[in-house]
Structures are given as structure tokens and as C-alpha cells.
C-alpha positions as CSV (number, residue, x, y, z in Angstrom):
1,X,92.9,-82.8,-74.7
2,X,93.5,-80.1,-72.0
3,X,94.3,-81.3,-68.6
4,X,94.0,-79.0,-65.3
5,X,95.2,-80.1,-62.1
6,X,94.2,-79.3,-59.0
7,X,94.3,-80.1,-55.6
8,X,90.9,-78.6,-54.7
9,X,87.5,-77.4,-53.0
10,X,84.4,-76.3,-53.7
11,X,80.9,-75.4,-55.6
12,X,79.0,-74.6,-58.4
13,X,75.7,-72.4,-58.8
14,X,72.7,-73.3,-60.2
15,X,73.4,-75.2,-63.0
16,X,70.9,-76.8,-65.8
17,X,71.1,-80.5,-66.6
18,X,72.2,-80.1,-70.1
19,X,70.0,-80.3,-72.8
20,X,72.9,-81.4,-75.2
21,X,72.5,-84.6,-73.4
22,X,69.6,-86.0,-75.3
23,X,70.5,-84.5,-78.9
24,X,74.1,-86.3,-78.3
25,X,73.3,-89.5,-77.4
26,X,70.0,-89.5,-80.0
27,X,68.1,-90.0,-77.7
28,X,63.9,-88.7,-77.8
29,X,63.1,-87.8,-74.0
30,X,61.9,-85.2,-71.6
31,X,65.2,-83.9,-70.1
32,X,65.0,-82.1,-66.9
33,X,66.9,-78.9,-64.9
34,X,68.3,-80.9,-62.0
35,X,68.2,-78.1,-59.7
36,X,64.3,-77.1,-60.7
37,X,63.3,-80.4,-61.6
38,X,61.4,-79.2,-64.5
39,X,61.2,-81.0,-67.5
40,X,62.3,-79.9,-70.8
41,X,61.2,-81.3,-74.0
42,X,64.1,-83.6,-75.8
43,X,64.0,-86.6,-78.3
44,X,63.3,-89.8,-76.6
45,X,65.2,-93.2,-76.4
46,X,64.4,-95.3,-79.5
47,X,65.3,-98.8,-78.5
48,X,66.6,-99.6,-81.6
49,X,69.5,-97.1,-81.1
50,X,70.4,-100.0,-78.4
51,X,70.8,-102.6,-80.2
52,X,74.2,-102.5,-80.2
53,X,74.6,-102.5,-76.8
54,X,72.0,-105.0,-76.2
55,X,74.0,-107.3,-78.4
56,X,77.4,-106.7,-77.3
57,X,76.3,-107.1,-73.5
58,X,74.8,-110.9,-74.9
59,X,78.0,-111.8,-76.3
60,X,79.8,-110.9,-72.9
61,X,81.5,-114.4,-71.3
62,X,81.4,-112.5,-67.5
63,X,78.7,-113.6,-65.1
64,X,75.8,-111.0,-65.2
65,X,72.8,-110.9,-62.7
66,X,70.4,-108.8,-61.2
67,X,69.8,-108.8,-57.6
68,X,67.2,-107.0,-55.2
69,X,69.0,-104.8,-52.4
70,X,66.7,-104.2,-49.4
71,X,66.8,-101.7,-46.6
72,X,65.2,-99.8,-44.6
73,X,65.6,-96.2,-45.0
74,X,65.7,-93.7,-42.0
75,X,62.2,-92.7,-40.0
76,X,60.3,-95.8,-42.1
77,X,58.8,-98.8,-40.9
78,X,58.7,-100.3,-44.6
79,X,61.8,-102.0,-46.4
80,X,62.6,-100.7,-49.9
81,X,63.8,-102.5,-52.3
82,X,66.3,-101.6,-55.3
83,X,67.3,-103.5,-58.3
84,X,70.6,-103.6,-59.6
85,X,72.7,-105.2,-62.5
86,X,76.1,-106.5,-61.3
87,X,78.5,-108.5,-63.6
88,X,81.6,-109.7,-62.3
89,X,85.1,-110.3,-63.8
90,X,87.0,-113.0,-64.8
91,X,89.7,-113.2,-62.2
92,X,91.5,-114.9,-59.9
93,X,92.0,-112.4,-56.8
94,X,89.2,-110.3,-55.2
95,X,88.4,-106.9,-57.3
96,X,87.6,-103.3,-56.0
97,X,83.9,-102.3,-56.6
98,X,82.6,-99.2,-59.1
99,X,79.1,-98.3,-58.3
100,X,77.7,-96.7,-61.9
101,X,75.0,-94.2,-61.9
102,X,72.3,-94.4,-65.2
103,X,71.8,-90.7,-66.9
104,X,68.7,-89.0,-66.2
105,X,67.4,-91.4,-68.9
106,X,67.1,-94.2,-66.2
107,X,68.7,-97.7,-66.9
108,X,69.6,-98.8,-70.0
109,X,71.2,-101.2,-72.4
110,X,73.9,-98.7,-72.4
111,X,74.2,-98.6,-68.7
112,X,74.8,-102.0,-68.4
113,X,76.5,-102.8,-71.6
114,X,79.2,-99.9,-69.3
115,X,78.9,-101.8,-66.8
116,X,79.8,-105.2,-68.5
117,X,83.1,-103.4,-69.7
118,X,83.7,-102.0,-66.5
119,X,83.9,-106.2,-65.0
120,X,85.9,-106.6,-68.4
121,X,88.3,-104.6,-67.3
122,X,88.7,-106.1,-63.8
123,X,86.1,-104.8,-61.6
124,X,83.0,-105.7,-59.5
125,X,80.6,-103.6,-61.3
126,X,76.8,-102.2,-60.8
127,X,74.0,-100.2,-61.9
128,X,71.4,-99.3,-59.6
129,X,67.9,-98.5,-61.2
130,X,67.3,-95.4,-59.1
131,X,63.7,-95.6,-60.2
132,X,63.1,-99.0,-58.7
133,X,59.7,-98.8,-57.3
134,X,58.5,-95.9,-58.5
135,X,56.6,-97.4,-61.7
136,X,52.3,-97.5,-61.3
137,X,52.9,-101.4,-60.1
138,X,56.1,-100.5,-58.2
139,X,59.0,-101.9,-61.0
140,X,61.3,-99.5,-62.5
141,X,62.7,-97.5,-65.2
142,X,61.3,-100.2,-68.1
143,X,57.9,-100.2,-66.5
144,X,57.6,-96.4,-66.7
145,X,58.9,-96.3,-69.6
146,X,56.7,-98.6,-71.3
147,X,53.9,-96.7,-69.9
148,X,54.9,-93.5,-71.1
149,X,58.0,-93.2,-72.8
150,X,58.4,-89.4,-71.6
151,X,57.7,-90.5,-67.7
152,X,61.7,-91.2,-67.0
153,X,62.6,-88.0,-67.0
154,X,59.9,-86.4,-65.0
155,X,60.4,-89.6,-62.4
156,X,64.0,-89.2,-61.6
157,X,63.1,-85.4,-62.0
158,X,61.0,-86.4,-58.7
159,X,63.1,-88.0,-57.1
160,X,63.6,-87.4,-53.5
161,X,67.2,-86.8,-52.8
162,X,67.5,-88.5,-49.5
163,X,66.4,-91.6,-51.4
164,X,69.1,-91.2,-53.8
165,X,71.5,-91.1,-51.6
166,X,70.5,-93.7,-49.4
167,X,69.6,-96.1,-52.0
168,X,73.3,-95.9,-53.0
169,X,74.8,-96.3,-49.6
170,X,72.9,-99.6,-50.0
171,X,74.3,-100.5,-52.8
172,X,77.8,-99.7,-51.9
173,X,77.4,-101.7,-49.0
174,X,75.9,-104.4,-50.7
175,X,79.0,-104.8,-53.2
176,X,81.7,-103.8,-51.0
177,X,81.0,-107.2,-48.9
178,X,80.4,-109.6,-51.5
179,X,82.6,-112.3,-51.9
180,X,84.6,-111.0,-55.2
181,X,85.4,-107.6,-53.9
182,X,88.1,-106.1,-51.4
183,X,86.2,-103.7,-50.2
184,X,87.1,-100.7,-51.3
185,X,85.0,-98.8,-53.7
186,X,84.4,-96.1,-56.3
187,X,81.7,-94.0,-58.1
188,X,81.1,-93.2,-61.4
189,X,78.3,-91.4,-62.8
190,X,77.0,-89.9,-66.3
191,X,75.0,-86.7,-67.7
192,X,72.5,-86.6,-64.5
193,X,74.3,-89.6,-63.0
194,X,77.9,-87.7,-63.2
195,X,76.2,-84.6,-61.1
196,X,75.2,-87.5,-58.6
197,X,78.5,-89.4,-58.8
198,X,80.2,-85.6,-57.3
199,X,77.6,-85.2,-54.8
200,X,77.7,-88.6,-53.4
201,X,81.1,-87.9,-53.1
202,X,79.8,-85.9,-50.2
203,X,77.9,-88.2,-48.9
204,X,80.3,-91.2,-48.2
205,X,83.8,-91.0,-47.1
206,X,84.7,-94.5,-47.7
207,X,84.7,-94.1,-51.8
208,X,88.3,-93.8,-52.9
209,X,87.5,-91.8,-55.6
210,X,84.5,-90.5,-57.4
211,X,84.7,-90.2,-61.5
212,X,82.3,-87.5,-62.7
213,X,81.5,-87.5,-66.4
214,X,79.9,-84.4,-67.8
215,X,78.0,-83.8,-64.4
216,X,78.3,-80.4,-62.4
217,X,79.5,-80.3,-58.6
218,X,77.2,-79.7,-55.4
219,X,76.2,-75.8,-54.5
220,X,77.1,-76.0,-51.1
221,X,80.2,-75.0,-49.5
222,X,79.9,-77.3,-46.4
223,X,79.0,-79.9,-49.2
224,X,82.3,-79.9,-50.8
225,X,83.7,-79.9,-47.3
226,X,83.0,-83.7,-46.6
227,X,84.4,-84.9,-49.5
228,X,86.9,-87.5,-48.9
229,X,87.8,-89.0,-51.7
230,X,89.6,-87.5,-54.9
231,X,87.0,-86.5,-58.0
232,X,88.1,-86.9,-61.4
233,X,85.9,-85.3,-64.0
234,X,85.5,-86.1,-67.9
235,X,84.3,-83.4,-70.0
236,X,83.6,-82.7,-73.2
237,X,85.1,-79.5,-75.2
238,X,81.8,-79.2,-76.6
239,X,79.8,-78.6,-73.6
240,X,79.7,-75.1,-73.0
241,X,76.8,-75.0,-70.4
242,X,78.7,-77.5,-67.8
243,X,82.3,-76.2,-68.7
244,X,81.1,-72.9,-68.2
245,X,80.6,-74.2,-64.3
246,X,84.0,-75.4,-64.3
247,X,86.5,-72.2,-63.5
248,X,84.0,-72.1,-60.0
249,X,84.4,-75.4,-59.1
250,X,88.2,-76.1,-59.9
251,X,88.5,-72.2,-57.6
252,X,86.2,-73.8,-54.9
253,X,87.6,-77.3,-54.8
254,X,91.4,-75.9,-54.5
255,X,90.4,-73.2,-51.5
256,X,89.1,-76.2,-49.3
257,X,92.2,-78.1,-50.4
258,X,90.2,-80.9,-52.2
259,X,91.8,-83.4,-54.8
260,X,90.2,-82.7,-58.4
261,X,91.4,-83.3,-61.2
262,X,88.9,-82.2,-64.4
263,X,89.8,-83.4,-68.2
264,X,88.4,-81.9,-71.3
265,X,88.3,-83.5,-74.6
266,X,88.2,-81.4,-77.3
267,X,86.0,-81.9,-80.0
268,X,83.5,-84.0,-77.7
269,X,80.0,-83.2,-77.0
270,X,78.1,-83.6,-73.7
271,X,77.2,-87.5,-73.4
272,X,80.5,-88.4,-75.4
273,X,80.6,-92.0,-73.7
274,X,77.1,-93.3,-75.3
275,X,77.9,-91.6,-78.4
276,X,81.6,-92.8,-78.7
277,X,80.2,-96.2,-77.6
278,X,77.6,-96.3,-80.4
279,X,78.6,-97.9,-84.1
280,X,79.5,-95.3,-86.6
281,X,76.8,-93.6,-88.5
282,X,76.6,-94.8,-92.0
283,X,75.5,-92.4,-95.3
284,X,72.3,-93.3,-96.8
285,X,71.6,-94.0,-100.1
286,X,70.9,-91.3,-102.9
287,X,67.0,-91.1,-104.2
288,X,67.5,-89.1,-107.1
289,X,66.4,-85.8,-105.6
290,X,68.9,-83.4,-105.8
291,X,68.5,-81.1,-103.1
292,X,67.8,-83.8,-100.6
293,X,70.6,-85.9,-101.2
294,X,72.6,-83.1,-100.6
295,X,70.9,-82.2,-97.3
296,X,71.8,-86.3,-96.8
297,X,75.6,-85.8,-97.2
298,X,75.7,-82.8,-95.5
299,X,73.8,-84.3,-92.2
300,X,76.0,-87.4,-92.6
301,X,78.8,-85.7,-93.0
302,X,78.1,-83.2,-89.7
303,X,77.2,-86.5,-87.8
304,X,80.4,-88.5,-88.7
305,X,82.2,-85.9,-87.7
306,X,80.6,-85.6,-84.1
307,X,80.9,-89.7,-83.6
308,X,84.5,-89.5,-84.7
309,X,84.9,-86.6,-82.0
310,X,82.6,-88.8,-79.3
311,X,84.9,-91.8,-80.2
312,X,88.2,-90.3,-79.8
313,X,87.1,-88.8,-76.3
314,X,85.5,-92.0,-75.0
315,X,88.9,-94.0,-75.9
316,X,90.9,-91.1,-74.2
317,X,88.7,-91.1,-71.7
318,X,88.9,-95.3,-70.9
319,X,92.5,-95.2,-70.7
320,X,92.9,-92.4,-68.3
321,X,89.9,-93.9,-66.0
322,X,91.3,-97.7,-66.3
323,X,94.5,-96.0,-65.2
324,X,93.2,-94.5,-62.3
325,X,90.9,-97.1,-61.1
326,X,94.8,-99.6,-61.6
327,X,96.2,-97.2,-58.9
328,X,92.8,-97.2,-56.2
């Protein structure tokens, strides 16, 4: 794992939402440039990858609900309304709150299987579904998938980012006053959601601290200027097309004396927190045919690899965030 330390500003250029992101979290989908908003074509979520985290998040003993946040966003006469998972801990004395942004790949079991082990670990935890609304009857990410299971992309792809943002100011506000929490609140954010998780950072100075993983930073200068809070960023070593952003935005973050501190994890690949999360693959069984069984060892053998790499990182990676997020 190699750590770099800085007390930092600044920016990144164009950068594209990263391909990789879909391939290592075996996922089927279209996959999108977030600076374009073009869509790419990738492999789509099968539900039955899951599984697992469907399962695990029914086992969970913490409370679990979802809730309908309402406001009224700036120049409209109309309310809008977001849905959001929350799940609380089991403790005794009010928790801070972590606000969790879904990849590009909307919400999922994942998501909220996360956000289960974020209340496991002693926090007020929740997942907006950023596409609330924006299905053909005006529900979410599960309605457009179901429609089309290559809409999600495109959809968030369209998002407005005024919406974004103000969607997640309501949400923050939202958790920050319920009873359970103290108040005080940070962001976290993956693949699409980790580039949102940095750029929110711009957009609210009450966060006290904004955990980035495998997202790129905002490309403006006066952006990074009203950021409040320190970043923390989680990266893969295997991610050449978001690390290559890095040098930039540790340079750019230091000259406008900004607190980052960005960790990569060897080995990893982009998305290493689903993929790390995920059971291990397993071989499959020979069929008599030579050549293909070998082509079987060799891809399981590649893939076991990769998870063990994805594993490793996303362990890492929960101990130095649960340390952090001990200290806020």
C-alpha cells in the first residue's frame, strides 16, 4: 500500500468515468464519461451476483428503513421527493451521520448491504437513490432498471447536476437532525458516486470530511476552493486511468492548502470495494475437453487472483476509513 500525504488544493481535467468499473465489479451495464455523459457499452448487473449481499443485509440485527425526503428545490413551485435507505446502529449514545453515494450503477443490494456495515460499525448511515423520480411512473433506479436494464447508466448519465447536489443537501439535512445522530456528518462515495462524494465536498462546508473511493476531483479551481472539509481518497493500484489524474490533483489540492490525503492499494482494481465485498470465485468442474478446461483454470485462476487483490484492499481500506471516521 503506498500512502501520500498532503495538505492540499486543487483539480483535475477531463477525466472518463472508468470503464474498469463495470468489468470489476461483474457487472453488465452501459457505463458512462461523466464529464460527456455519453454512454459506453459495459456488462450489466446480473442480480444473481447480489445475492450475497441481499442475504447478508437480511441477516443484519440493525434497524433498516426507507424513508421519502421531500423538498423543494430552488426556482420550483413543485416538491421533489427522494428515497433513501437508512439503517441505524446499535448504540447507546447519538452517532455521527455518513451520507453514501450508489456508483453510476444506481442503488443496489451492494449499496445498502455498505450501508448496513457502515451502522455496524457505529454510524447513522444512508443511501440516496439519486434516480428517485426519474423512472417512466416516477420510482427509481429498480423501476428503470426493470424496464431496461441498460437505462441506469444513461439516467444518472442525465442527471442534472444542480439536482444532485441539492438532493443531497436534503438528505444531509435530513440525517444530521434525526434523533440518533450528533449532527455532524460525512460523505462517501464510489466509482461515479466517489467523483460526487469530492465534488460535494464543494458544495457543503458542514461535512467533516469527504471519503472518495476511486472517483476523480472537480475541474475547477474556484471549486476546490470551497472545500471545507478534509478528502480522503481510496484507490486502487490497478486503475491507471483515475490514478493517472492523481499527480494533478494531490499538485492542485496542496497549492490551495487543502487537506487530502489519497491511498493506493496495490494490486486492486477500480471498484475494489464491491469486488472485495463479493464471495470468492470458485473453479468449475472439468468436462472432459481438454483445451477448455484449461481455458477454465486459467480464467479461474486470473480471477482468484483479482478477488484476493480486491479483498485485501477493501480490508485495508475498512480499517483506515473506520479509523478516520473514530476521530471525526
Amino acid at each position: 500500500m503506498k500512502k501520500v500525504f498532503v495538505i492540499a488544493c486543487a483539480f483535475l481535467l477531463s477525466v472518463i468515468m472508468i470503464s474498469s468499473c463495470a468489468s470489476a465489479q461483474n457487472m453488465n451495464s452501459n457505463h458512462m464519461d461523466h464529464h460527456t455523459g455519453t454512454a459506453t457499452s459495459e456488462p450489466v448487473v446480473d442480480s444473481a451476483i447480489q445475492d450475497w449481499a441481499k442475504q447478508r443485509l437480511a441477516k443484519s440485527p440493525r434497524h433498516q428503513e426507507w424513508v421519502k425526503i421531500k423538498y423543494k428545490p430552488a426556482g420550483s413551485s413543485a416538491e421533489r421527493e427522494v428515497s433513501a435507505f437508512v439503517v441505524y446502529p446499535e448504540a447507546k449514545s447519538k452517532a455521527t451521520s455518513v451520507l453514501v453515494i450508489h456508483e453510476i450503477f444506481g442503488m443496489s443490494d451492494w449499496v445498502q448491504s455498505l450501508t448496513d456495515q457502515l451502522a455496524e460499525a457505529g454510524y447513522v448511515a444512508i443511501a440516496p437513490d439519486l434516480l428517485s423520480g426519474m423512472g417512466p411512473n416516477g420510482g427509481g433506479t429498480s423501476e428503470i432498471r426493470a424496464a431496461d436494464s441498460n437505462a441506469v447508466g444513461k439516467a444518472i448519465a442525465n442527471l442534472p447536476t444542480d439536482q444532485i447536489t441539492a438532493d443531497l443537501n436534503a438528505v444531509a439535512d435530513y440525517v444530521s437532525k434525526l434523533p440518533a445522530a450528533n449532527g455532524k456528518i460525512a460523505v462517501t462515495g464510489y466509482c461515479w458516486g466517489g467523483t460526487q462524494s469530492f465534488r460535494y465536498a464543494t458544495n457543503n462546508p458542514k461535512l467533516k470530511a469527504a471519503f472518495v473511493f476511486y472517483g476523480s476531483a472537480p475541474e475547477g479551481k474556484d471549486d476546490i476552493t470551497r472545500i471545507k472539509s478534509p478528502v480522503y481518497g481510496f484507490y486502487g493500484g490497478n486503475d491507471a486511468r483515475i490514478n493517472a489524474t492523481l499527480p494533478k490533483t494531490i499538485e492542485m489540492m496542496k497549492g490551495l492548502l487543502k487537506e487530502y490525503d489519497p491511498v493506493t492499494y496495490e494490486g486492486a482494481g477500480h471498484g475494489f470495494m464491491r469486488a472485495g465485498d463479493a464471495p470468492e470465485p470458485k473453479a468449475s468442474e472439468a468436462k472432459g475437453d481438454k483445451e477448455a478446461d484449461e481455458k477454465a483454470a486459467a480464467d479461474y485462476q486470473k480471477a482468484l487472483t483479482a478477488y484476493k487483490a480486491n479483498k485485501k484492499a477493501r480490508d485495508e481500506a475498512w480499517v483506515r476509513w473506520k479509523g478516520i471516521l473514530g476521530k471525526l
